[in-house]
N, C-alpha and C positions, 0 to 999 in steps of 0.2 A: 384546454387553454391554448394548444397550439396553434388551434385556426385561427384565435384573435391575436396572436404575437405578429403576425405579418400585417395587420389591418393600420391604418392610420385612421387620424380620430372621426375624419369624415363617412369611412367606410363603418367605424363601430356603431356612428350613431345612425347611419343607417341602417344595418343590421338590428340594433335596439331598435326603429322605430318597425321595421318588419315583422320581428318578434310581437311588437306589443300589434298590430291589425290582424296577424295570423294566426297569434295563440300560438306560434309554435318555436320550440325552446331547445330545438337543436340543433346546436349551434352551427357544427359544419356543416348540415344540410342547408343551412341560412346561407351562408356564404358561400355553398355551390349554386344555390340558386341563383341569388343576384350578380356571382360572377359571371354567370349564362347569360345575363341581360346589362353585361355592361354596368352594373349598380347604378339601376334604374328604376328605382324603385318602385314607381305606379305600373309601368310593365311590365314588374317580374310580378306582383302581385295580381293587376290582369287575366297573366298568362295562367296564375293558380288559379283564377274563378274558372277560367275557362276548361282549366284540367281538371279542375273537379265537376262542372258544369256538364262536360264530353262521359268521364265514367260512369258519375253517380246521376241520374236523373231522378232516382225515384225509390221508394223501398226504405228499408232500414239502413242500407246502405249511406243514404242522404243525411241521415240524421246522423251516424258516427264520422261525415267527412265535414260535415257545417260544424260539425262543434272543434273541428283543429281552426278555425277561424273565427275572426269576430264575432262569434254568436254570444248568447245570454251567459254570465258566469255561474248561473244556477244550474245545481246539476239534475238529473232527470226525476229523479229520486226524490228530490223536494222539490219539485211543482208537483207532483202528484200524491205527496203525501197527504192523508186524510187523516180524523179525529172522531171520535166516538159513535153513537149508536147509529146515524143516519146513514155514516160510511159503508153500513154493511145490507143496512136497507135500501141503500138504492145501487149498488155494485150490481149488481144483475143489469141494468137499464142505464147506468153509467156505461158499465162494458157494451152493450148493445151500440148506445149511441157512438162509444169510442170506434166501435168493427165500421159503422157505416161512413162517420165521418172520415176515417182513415182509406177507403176505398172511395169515397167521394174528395178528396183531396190529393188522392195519387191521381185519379180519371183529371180532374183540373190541371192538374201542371202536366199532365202527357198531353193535354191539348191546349194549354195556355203557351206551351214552350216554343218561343219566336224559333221561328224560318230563317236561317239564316245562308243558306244553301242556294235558295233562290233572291234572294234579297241583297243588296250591297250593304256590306257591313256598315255601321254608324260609329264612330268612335263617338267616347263617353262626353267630350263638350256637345256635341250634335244632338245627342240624346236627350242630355241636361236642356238644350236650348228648342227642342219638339215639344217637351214635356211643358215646359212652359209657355210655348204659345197655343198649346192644348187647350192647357189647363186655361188662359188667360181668354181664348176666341169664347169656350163656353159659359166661364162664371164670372170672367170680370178681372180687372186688373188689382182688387183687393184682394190679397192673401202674402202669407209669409214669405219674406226674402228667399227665397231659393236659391241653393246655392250653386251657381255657374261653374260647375266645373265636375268629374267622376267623382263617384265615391270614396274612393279611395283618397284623392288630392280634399274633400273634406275632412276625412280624417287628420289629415297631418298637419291642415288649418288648427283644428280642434283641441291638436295637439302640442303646435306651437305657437298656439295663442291662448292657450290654457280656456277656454271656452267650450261650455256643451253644447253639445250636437242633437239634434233632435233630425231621426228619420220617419218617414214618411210615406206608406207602401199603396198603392190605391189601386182596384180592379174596377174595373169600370160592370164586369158580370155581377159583380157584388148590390145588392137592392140598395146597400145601406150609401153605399159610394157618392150618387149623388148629392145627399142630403148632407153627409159627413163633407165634401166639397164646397157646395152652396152654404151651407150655414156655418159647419164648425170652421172650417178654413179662411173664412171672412171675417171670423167674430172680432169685432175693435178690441173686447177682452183680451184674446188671446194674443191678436198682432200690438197690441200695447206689453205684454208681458215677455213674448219672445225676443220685443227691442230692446224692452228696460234690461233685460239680461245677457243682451246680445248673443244671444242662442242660434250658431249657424246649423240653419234647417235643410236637410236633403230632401230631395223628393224624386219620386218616379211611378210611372205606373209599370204593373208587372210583364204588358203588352211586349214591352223593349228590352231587349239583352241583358243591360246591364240588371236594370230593377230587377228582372225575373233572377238574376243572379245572387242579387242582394238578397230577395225575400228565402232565397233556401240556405243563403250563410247565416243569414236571421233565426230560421227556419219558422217562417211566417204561415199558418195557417188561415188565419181568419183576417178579412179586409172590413175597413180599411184597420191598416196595422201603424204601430205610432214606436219605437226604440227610442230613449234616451239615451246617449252615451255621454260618459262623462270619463276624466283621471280616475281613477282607484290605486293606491297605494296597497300590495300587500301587506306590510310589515308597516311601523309604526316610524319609519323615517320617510320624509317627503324628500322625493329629490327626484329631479330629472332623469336619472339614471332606472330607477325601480319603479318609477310611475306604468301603471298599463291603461289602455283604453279597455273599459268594458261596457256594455249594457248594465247599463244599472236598474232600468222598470220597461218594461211595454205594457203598450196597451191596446188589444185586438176586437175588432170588433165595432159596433156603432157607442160613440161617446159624445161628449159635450164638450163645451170648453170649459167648465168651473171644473169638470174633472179633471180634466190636464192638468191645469194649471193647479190643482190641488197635488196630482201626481206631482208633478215638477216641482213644488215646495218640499212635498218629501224627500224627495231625493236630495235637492240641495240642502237641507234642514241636517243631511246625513254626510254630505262631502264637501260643504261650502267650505268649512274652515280648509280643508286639504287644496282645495282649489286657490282661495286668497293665500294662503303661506306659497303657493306654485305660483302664483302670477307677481307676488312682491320679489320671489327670486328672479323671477325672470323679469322682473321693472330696475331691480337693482343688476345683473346684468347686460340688460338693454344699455342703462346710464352707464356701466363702465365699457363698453364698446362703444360710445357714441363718444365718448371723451377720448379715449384713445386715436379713435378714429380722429378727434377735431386737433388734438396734439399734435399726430403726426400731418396731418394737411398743412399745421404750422409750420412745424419745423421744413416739410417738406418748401412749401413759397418763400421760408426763410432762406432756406439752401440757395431755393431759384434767384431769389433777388441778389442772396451774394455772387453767386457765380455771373449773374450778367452783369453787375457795377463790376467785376474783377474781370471778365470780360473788355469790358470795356476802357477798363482804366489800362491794361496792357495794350491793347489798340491804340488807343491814346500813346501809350511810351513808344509802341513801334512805328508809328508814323514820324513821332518826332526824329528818335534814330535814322528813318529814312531821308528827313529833309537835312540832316546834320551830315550825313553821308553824301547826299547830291550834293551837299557845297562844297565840302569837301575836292569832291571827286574833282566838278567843276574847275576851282581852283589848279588841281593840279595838269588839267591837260597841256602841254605845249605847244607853242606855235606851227611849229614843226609836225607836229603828231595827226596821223591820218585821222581821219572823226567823219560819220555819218551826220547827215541834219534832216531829223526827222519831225515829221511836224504833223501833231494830234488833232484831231477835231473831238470835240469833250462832248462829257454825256449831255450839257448845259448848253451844248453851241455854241463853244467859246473856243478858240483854238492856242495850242501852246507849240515851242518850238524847242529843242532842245539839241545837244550835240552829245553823241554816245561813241564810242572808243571803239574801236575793230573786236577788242576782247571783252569788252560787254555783254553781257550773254539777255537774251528773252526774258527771264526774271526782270532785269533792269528797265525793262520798256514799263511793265507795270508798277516794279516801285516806286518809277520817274512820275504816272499817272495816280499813283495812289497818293505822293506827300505835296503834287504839285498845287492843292487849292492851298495846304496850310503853309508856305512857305516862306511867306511874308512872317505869318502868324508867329511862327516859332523860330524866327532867324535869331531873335536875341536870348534862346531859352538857354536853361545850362546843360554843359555838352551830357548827352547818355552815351554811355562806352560798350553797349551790349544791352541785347534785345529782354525779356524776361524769358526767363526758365523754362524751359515746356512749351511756350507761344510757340503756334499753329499760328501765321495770318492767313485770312481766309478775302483773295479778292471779289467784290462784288462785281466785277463789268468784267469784259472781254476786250481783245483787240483784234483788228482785223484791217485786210488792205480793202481800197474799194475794188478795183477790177482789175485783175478777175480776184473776188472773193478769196482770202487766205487767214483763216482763224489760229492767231498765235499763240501758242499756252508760254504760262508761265515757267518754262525753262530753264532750271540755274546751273547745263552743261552744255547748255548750246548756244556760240559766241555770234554775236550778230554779222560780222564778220564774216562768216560760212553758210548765214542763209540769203541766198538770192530773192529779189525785192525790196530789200533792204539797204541795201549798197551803192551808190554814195551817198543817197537820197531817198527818202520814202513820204508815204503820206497816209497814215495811217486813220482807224476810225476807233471810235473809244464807245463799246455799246455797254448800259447799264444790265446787267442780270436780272429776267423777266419778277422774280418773285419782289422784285421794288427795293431789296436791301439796299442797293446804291443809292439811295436818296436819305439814309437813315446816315446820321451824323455819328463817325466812327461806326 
């Protein structure tokens, strides 16, 4: 339990979803491995095909490493269990044909096993996307939805969209291959029934990495080969948590479509109800994430809409404040009193003229151009004694001399008085702020 104490919920449910493609239930070896890959899931699981792919190529070996992985949850013991007198009458010529086909099936995968040495690797969309214009140049553009993407990124489809999987193994050495392509993969039966059930179907041939990959965590002997995978629940609670992916039926060999599709009722005849109670959980929290989701979008443009009217309505009171202040000020200069006459050219081409105090500072040139259009406007408002709380005003234009060029900031420690240019007479230019705010009213 230690190793999941440090995990957050993301990393558990990826480790859960590891656990359930890998068959393998130990826990800190899960989370050594996908800490190795960054928890990345389709890569750290990759990187297993390919380490088991590199050790085990063949032997008895193969068959105790394919079964720590997605393979069939049947164990060896009962597919081969037999019944009464026939079992013993034909065991001699059973075993016979088992010695030849077992040394005819290692000879196939030592020479069916892709080149990858001299050949540039194909990552698993590229693959997905060969196999389908393969498939598609020789028999036609009728056959089942294939699904775009590795193996593995099918599963976790399958898995989080509570839908089964049907894969798809085909050798092209195989007699039956053809015929199982051309006819049963065309059949309107079958591409009507894998739609009606939205059954996301893989496919590969065994020519390409990946598939050859897949047919030995399968552990696929006879083509063409057909895996149903579906949820299975060990235990009699359904829940996202204890759900696994297994193989539920294959079927190897030359077949039909009525057969399939009779396969495929059994199976779902057997795990449909597990699957509808898995997909109304997961309908019923779709709907409370999607409400959550629309909640906060509300509140969140509720927030927005207050803060820009509140925005704005402090813009509004600081402007006012500023033209209450220029009269102010105005009024109080003296006949007597030194003053600067400095005179705007506005962002509208309209020119203003003003007189500023020796201890006026650069802030005032722009507050002088901020409240000068509303000045009329707001000369009879009632007086504001202080600006709002916290306001930031934020100017939209700049000013500047014309020549030589002198861009003056907003300044409120440096008296006009002290910068040269400015002194006894100026002539400034009032440019608006490229992003167009200066034309937006407040």
């Amino acid at each position: 339990m230690d190793a999941l104490d440090g995990l957050n919920e993301q990393q558990r449910r990826t480790l859960n979803q590891y656990q359930s493609i890998t068959r393998s239930y130990d826990i800190e070896e899960g989370v050594r491995i996908l800490t190795e890959y960054n928890w990345n899931l389709e890569e750290a699981i990759q990187n297993e095909y390919r380490k088991y792919y590199k050790d085990s190529p063949e032997g008895d070996q193969s068959t105790s490493a394919s079964s720590s992985l997605l393979g069939h949850n049947r164990p060896m013991t009962e597919r081969r269990r037999k019944s009464g007198l026939l079992y013993f009458f034909f065991w001699p010529f059973n075993l016979i044909w088992k010695i030849i086909w077992s040394l005819y099936s290692i000879t196939a995968r030592l020479f069916h096993k892709p080149i990858t040495t001299n050949e540039p690797r194909h990552d698993p969309r590229s693959e997905a996307d060969r196999f389908l214009r393969n498939f598609e140049s020789t028999y036609g553009t009728i056959h089942p939805n294939f699904f775009e993407g590795s193996y593995t990124q099918a599963l976790n489809t399958s898995k989080k969209e509570s839908k089964y999987m049907m894969v798809i193994l085909i050798s092209e050495e195989h007699d039956d291959n053809d015929a199982f392509c051309r006819s049963v993969l065309t059949s309107p039966e079958l591409l009507d029934f894998l739609r009606h059930h939205k059954v996301i179907v893989w496919g590969g041939n065994i020519r390409y990495t990946e598939a050859f990959q897949v047919s030995n965590i399968l552990e696929a002997t006879t083509y063409p080969f057909i895996a149903i995978i579906g949820l299975h629940s060990p235990s009699s609670s359904v829940s996202l948590s204890n759900l696994k992916l297994s193989v539920i039926d294959r079927i190897e060999g030359q077949t039909n479509p009525t057969s399939i599709i009779r396969r495929f009722e059994n199976v779902m005849a057997r795990t449909e109800s597990t699957m509808n109670r898995l997909r109304s959980e997961q309908s019923l929290r779709i709907d409370r994430e999607r409400e959550m989701r629309m909640h906060q979008e509300r509140q969140e443009a509720i927030a927005r809409e207050h803060n820009r009217l509140m925005e704005q309505r402090n813009r509004e009171l600081y402007i006012r404040y500023l033209c209450q202040k220029i009269s102010t000020n105005m009024a109080n200069i003296s006949e007597n009193e030194k003053v600067t006459k400095i005179s705007f050219r506005m962002a509208d081409g309209s020119r203003a003229i003003h007189k500023f105090k020796g201890s006026d500072t650069l802030e005032d040139l722009y507050q002088f151009v901020e409240a000068y259009p509303y000045m009329e406007e707001y000369a009879n408002e009632p007086s504001i004694n202080r600006i709002p709380d916290n306001y930031v005003h934020k100017y939209r234009f700049t000013i500047h001399s014309a020549f030589p060029r002198t861009e003056y900031q907003p300044d409120p420690t440096t008296n006009i008085a002290n910068v040269k240019g400015l002194w006894p007479s100026a002539t400034l230019i009032v440019d608006p702020d490229q992003d167009g705010d200066s034309d937006e009213e407040y």
